[in-house]
TORKE-698039 format. One record per residue (C-alpha): residue in three letters; x, y, z. Coordinates in steps of 0.001 Angstrom, whole numbers, padded with zeros to 6 digits, always signed. Layout:
REM residues N
AlaXYZ...
REM end
This chain:
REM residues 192
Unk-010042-000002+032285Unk-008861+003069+030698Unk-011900+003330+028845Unk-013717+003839+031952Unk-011120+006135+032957Unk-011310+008178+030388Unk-015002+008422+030660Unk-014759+009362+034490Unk-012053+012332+033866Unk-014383+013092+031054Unk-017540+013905+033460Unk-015159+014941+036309Unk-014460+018067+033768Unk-017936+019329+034022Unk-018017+019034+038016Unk-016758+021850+040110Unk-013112+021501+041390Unk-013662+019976+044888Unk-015677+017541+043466Unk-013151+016208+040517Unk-010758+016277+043316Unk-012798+013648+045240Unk-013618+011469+042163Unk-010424+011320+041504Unk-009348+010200+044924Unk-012309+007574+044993Unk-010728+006310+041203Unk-007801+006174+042414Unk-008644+004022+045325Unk-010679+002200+043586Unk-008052+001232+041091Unk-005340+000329+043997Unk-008266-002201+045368Unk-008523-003734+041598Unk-005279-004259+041510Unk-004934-005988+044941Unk-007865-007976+043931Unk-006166-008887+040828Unk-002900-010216+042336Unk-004853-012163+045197Unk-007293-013963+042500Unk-003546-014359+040835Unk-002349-016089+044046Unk-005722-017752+044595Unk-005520-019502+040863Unk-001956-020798+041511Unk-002932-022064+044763Unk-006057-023933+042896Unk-003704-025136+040580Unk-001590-026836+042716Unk-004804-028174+045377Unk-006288-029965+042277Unk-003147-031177+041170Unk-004250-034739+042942Unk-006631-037323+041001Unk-009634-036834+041987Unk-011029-039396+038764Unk-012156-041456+042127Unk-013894-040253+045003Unk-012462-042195+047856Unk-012154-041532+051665Unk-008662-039914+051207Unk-010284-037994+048657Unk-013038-036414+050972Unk-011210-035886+053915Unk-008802-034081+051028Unk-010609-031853+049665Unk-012815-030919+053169Unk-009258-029902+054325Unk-008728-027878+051430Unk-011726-026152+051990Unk-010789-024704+055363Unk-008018-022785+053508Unk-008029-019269+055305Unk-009206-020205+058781Unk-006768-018517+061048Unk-004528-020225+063455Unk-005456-020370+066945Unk-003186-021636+069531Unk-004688-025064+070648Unk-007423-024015+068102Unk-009291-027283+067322Unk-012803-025464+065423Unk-013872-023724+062323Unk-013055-020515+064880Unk-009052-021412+064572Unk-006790-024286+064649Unk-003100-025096+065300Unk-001421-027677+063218Unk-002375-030709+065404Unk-005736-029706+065978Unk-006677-029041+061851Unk-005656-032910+062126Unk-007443-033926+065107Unk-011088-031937+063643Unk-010648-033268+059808Unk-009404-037279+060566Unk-012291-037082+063420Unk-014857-035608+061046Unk-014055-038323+058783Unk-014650-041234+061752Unk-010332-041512+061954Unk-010056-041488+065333Unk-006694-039517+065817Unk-005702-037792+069100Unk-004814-034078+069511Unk-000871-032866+069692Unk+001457-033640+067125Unk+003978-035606+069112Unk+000895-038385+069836Unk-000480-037925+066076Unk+003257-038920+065589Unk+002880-042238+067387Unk-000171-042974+064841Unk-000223-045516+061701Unk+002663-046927+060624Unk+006048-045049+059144Unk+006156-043978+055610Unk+009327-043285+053627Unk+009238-040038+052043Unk+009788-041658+048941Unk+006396-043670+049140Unk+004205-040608+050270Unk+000429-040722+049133Unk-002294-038367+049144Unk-003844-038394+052810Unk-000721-039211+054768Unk+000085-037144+057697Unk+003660-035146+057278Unk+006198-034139+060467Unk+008309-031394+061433Unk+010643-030406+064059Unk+009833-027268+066496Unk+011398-024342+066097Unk+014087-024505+069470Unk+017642-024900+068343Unk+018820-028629+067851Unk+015062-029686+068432Unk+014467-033053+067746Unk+011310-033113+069106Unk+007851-033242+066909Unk+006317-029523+066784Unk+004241-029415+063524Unk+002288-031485+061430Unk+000048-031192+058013Unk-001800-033796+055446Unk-000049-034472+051811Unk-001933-033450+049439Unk-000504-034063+046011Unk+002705-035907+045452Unk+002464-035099+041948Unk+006678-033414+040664Unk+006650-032348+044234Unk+004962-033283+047411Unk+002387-030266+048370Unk+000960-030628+052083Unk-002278-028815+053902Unk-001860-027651+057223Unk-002640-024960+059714Unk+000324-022612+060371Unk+001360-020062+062694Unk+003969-018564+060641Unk+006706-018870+057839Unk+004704-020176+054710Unk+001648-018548+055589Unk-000598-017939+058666Unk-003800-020058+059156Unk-004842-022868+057169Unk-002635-023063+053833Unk-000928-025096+051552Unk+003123-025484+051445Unk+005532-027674+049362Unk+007659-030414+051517Unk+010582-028442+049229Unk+009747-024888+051155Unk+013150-024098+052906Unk+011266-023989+056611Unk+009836-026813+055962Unk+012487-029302+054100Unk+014972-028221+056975Unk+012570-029281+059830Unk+011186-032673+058229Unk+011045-035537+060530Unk+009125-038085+059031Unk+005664-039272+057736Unk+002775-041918+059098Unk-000252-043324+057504Unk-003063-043122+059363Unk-005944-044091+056826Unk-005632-047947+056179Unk-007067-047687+052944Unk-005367-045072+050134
REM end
């Protein structure tokens, strides 16, 4: 990079003033958008690292629907969002269990109702995670997202309208917001 640099100031020299002046502006810009890039592909890696931290050595169901909810990653939250235009939390889980012919209904506090209980110590891949709403002494369900790895730590998928990230993103059960609100966990696929 400073090579280049180097080269630039070199030909910026031989222009008139006002000119340098504006190619060194545009470097300059263009070396605060390389570094933004930088730290996002930075960001982006870790976040690969810890989608992929699953075994994917067999391609099941769970697997699929896994990794098709993985590749929403970015699509912004929408309230009551249930398309590839936005999505809240329930509705991520109503479009990607229904896309995979798990018939699931929309709202988190019916999703909640779903499958049968699952101790948080006997999470898999593919089960459906629960959190409390944000009002004060809530005990009601207000958020929900799809465990993805359960690998050292459990890592869950979901769509979010705040706190660990906007949209659809990825989040440790350990995340302060998120180990404070935990309710509980259901399995909804019959077959892991």
């Amino acid at each position: 990079m400073l090579r280049y640099l180097e080269l630039i100031f070199k030909g910026a020299k031989r222009l008139s003033q006002q000119r340098a002046i504006y190619l060194l502006v545009a470097v300059g810009l263009l070396v605060v958008l390389v570094r933004n890039q930088s730290e996002a592909n930075k960001t982006n890696s870790a976040a690969a690292q810890q989608i992929f931290l699953y075994d994917n050595a067999i391609d099941t169901k769970t697997d699929s629907l896994i990794t098709y909810a993985l590749s929403m990653k970015g699509i912004p939250y929408a309230y009551e969002g249930k398309s590839l235009n936005g999505f809240d939390c329930s509705g991520f889980i109503y479009f990607v269990f229904n896309k995979f012919g798990i018939e699931i209904p929309a709202g988190s506090a019916n999703q909640f109702l779903e499958g049968t209980p699952v101790d948080e110590s006997n999470l898999a891949k593919g089960d459906l995670v629960f959190f409390k709403g944000y009002e004060n002494d809530s005990d009601r369900v207000g958020h929900v997202g799809i465990v993805f790895s359960t690998e050292d730590e459990i890592f869950f998928v979901h769509s979010s309208s705040g706190g660990g990230g906007r949209g659809i993103t990825t989040n440790s059960l350990e995340h302060p917001q998120y180990r404070a609100r935990f309710l509980g966990a259901r399995r909804v696929i019959s077959t892991l």
